[in-house]
C-alpha positions as CSV (number, residue, x, y, z in Angstrom):
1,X,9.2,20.7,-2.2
2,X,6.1,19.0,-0.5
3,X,5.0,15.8,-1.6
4,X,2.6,16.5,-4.5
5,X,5.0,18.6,-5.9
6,X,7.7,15.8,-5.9
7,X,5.1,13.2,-6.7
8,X,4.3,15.0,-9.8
9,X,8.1,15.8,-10.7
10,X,9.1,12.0,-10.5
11,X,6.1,11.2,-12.9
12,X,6.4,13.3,-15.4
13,X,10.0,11.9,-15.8
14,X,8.5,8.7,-15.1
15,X,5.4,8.4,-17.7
16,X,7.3,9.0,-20.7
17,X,8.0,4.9,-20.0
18,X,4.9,3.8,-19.2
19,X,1.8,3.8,-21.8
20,X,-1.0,4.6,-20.0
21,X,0.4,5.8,-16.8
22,X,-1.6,5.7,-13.9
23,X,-0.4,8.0,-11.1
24,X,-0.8,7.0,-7.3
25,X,0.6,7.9,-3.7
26,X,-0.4,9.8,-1.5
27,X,-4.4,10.5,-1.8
28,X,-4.6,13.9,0.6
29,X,-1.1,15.4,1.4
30,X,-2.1,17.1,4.6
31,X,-4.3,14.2,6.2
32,X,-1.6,11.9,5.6
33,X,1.2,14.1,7.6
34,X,-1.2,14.8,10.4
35,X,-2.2,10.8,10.3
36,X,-1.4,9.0,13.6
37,X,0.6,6.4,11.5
38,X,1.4,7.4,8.2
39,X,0.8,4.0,6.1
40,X,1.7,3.5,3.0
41,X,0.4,0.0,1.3
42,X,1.8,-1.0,-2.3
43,X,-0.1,-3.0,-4.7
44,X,0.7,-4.3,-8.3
45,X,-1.1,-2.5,-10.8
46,X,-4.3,-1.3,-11.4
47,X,-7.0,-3.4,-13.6
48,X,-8.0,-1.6,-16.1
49,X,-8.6,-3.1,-19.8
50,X,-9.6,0.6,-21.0
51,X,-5.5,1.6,-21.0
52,X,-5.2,3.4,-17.8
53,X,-4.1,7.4,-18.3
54,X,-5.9,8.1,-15.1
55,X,-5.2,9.2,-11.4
56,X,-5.4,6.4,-8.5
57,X,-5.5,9.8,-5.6
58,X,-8.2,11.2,-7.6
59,X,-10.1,7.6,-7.6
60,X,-10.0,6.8,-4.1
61,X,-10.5,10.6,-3.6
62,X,-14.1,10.0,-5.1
63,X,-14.9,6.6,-3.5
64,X,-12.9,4.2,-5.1
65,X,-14.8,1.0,-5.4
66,X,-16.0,-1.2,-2.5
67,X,-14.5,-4.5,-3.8
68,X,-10.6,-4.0,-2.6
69,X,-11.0,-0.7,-0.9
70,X,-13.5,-1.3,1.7
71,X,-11.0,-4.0,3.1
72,X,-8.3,-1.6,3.2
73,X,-10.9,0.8,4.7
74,X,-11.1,-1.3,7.8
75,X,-7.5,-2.0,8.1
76,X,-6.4,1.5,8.4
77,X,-9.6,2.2,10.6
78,X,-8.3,-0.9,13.2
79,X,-4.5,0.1,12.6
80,X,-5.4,3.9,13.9
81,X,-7.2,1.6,16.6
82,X,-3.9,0.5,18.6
83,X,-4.6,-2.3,21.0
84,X,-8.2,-2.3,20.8
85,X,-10.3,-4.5,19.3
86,X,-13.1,-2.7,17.1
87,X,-16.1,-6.0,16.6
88,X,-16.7,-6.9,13.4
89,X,-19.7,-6.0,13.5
90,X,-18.7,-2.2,13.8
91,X,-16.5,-3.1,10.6
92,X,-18.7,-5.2,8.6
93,X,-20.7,-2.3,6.6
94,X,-18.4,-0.2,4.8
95,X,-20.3,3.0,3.4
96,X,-18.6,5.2,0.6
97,X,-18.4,8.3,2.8
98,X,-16.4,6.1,5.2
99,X,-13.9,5.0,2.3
100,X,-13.7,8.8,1.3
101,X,-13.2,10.1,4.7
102,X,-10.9,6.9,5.8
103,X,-8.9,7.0,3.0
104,X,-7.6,10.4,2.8
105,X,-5.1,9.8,5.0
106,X,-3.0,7.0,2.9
107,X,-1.1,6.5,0.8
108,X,-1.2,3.9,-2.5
109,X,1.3,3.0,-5.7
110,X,1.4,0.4,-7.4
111,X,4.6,-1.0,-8.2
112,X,3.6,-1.5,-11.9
113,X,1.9,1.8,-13.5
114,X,1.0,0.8,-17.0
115,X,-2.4,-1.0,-16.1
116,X,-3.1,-5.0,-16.2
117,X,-6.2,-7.3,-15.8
118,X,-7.7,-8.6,-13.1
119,X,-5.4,-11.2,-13.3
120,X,-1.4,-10.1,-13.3
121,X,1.2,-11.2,-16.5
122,X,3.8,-11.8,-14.5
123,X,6.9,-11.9,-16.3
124,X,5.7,-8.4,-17.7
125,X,4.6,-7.5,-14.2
126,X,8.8,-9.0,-13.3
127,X,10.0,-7.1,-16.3
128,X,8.2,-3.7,-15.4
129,X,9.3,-3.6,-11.7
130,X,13.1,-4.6,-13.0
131,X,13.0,-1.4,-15.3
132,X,11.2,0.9,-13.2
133,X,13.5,-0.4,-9.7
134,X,15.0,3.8,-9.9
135,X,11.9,5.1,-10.2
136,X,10.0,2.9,-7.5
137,X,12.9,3.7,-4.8
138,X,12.4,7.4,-5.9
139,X,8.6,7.3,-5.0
140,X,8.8,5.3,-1.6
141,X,11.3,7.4,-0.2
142,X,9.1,10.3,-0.8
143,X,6.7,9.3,1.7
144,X,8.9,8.1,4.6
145,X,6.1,5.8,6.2
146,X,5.5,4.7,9.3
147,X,4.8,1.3,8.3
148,X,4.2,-0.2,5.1
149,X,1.6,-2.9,4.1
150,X,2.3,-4.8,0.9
151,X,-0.8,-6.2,-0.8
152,X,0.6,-9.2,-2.2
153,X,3.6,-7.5,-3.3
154,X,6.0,-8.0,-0.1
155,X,8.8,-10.0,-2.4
156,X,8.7,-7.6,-5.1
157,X,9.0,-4.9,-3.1
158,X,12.3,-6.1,-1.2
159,X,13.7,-6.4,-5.0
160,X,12.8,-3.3,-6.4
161,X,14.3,-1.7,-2.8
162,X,17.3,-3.6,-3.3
163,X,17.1,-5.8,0.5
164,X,16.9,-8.9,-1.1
165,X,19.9,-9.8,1.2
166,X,18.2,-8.6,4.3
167,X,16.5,-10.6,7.2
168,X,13.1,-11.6,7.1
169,X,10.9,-11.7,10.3
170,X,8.2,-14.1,11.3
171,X,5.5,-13.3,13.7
172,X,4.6,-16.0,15.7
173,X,1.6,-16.8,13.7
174,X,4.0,-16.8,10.8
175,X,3.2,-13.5,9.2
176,X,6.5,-12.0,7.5
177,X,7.8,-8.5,7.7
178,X,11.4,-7.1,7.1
179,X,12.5,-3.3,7.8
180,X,13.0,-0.5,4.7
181,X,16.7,1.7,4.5
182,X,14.7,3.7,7.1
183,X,14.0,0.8,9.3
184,X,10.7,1.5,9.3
185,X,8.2,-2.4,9.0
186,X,7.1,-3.2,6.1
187,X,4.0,-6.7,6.1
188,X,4.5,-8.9,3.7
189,X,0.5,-9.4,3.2
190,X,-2.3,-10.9,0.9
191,X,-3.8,-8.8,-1.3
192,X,-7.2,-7.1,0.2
193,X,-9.6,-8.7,-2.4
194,X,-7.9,-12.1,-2.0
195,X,-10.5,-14.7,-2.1
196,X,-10.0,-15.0,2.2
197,X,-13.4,-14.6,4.9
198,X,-12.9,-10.4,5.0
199,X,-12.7,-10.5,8.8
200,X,-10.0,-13.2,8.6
201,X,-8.1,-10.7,6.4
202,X,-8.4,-7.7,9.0
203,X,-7.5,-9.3,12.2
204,X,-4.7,-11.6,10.5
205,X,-3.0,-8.5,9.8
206,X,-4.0,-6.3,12.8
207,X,-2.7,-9.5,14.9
208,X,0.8,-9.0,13.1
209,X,0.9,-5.3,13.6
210,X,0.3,-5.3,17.0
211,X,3.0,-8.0,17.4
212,X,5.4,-6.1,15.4
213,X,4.7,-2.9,17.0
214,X,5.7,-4.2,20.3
215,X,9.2,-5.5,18.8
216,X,11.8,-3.3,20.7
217,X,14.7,-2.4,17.9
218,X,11.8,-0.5,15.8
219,X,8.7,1.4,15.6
220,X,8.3,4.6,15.3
C-alpha cells in the first residue's frame, strides 16, 4: 500500500474514537517522496470551535491560513536551503501560492484529532494522546521522515513514541532534539504562531538543524 492508502486505513479504524475527526499527514504523497528532505512536523490539535470533521491535507492543499502556516512556509523553504542563508527579506512576504506550492511537499498530524481552541485543555489534550499512543505510533511510522519538527509537542511526542527513557540532545545554543526507533532527529521546537519576532523563530530553528545535521552518528 502507498501512503494515502495506509493513511486512510489507520483512520477509518481510528475515527470511530474521535468525535469530529480531523485527518492529517501527508498533504501531496508524491511531492513529499521526491522532497529533498522529507519533514514531517507534529502539532497538537487543530482550533476549531465548529467540531472539526474535516481534512488538514485538503486545508493546507487550498492555502491554509497565513497565521501558523506561512512560518512553517519559510522553514521548509530555508531547511531545503542547506547551508545557505536565504535574507529575511526574501522570506518576509509569504504569498498563498507560495504556501500552496511549499507545502505540498510535507507532512502534518496532529497528535490530538478531535479539535480544541485556540488555547489547549491539557489534561484532555494528556488524556487523548495516552489513549490514542497505538494509533499515533501507527501514523508516524508511516511516513519514515527524514527529520521531524515538533511544534511545541517535542515531550509529548517522546511519550506517545514510547522514548521517554532515551537521551536528549542539546545544541549548543540549547535547542533539544532526541532520535525516533529509526534514528532519524526529531526538534523539540516552539510552536510556529508562538508569540516570538517570526524571523527569530526561523533562524532559531534553521541554526539547530544545521548543527544537528552535521552530528556524525545520524542524518540521513
Amino acid at each position: 500500500m502507498n501512503i494515502t492508502e495506509r493513511e486512510s486505513e489507520l483512520f477509518n479504524k481510528w475515527k470511530n474514537n474521535r468525535i469530529g475527526f480531523v485527518s492529517d499527514g501527508v498533504v501531496s504523497e508524491q511531492d513529499y517522496l521526491n522532497s529533498k528532505i522529507k519533514l514531517c512536523f507534529v502539532l497538537k490539535e487543530v482550533n476549531d470551535v465548529h467540531g472539526g470533521g474535516w481534512d488538514l491535507r485538503e486545508f493546507i492543499r487550498t492555502g491554509s491560513r497565513a497565521q501558523t502556516w506561512n512560518n512553517v512556509t519559510r522553514w521548509v523553504q530555508s531547511i531545503n536551503n542547506g547551508n545557505a542563508d536565504i535574507p529575511w527579506i526574501d522570506l518576509e512576504s509569504v504569498s498563498e501560492k507560495q504556501r500552496v506550492d511549499t507545502l505540498r511537499t510535507i507532512c502534518a498530524m496532529n497528535l490530538k484529532k478531535s479539535p480544541g481552541t485556540h488555547t489547549t485543555v491539557r489534561a484532555n489534550f494528556d488524556a487523548v494522546v495516552a489513549e490514542d499512543k497505538k494509533f499515533i505510533n501507527e501514523q508516524y511510522d508511516i511516513y519514515n521522515a527524514d527529520l521531524t519538527i515538533c511544534c511545541g509537542t517535542g515531550w509529548d511526542l517522546r511519550f506517545a513514541l514510547d522514548l521517554n527513557d532515551e537521551q536528549v540532545y542539546e545544541t549548543s545554543r540549547g535547542i533539544k532534539w532526541f532520535v525516533n526507533h529509526q534514528n532519524k532527529p526529531v526538534v523539540m521546537y516552539a510552536h510556529p504562531a508562538a508569540r516570538v519576532q517570526d524571523s527569530l523563530l526561523l533562524y532559531g530553528l534553521i541554526d539547530a538543524v544545521r548543527e544537528i545535521k552535521h552530528n556524525k552518528r545520524l542524518w540521513c
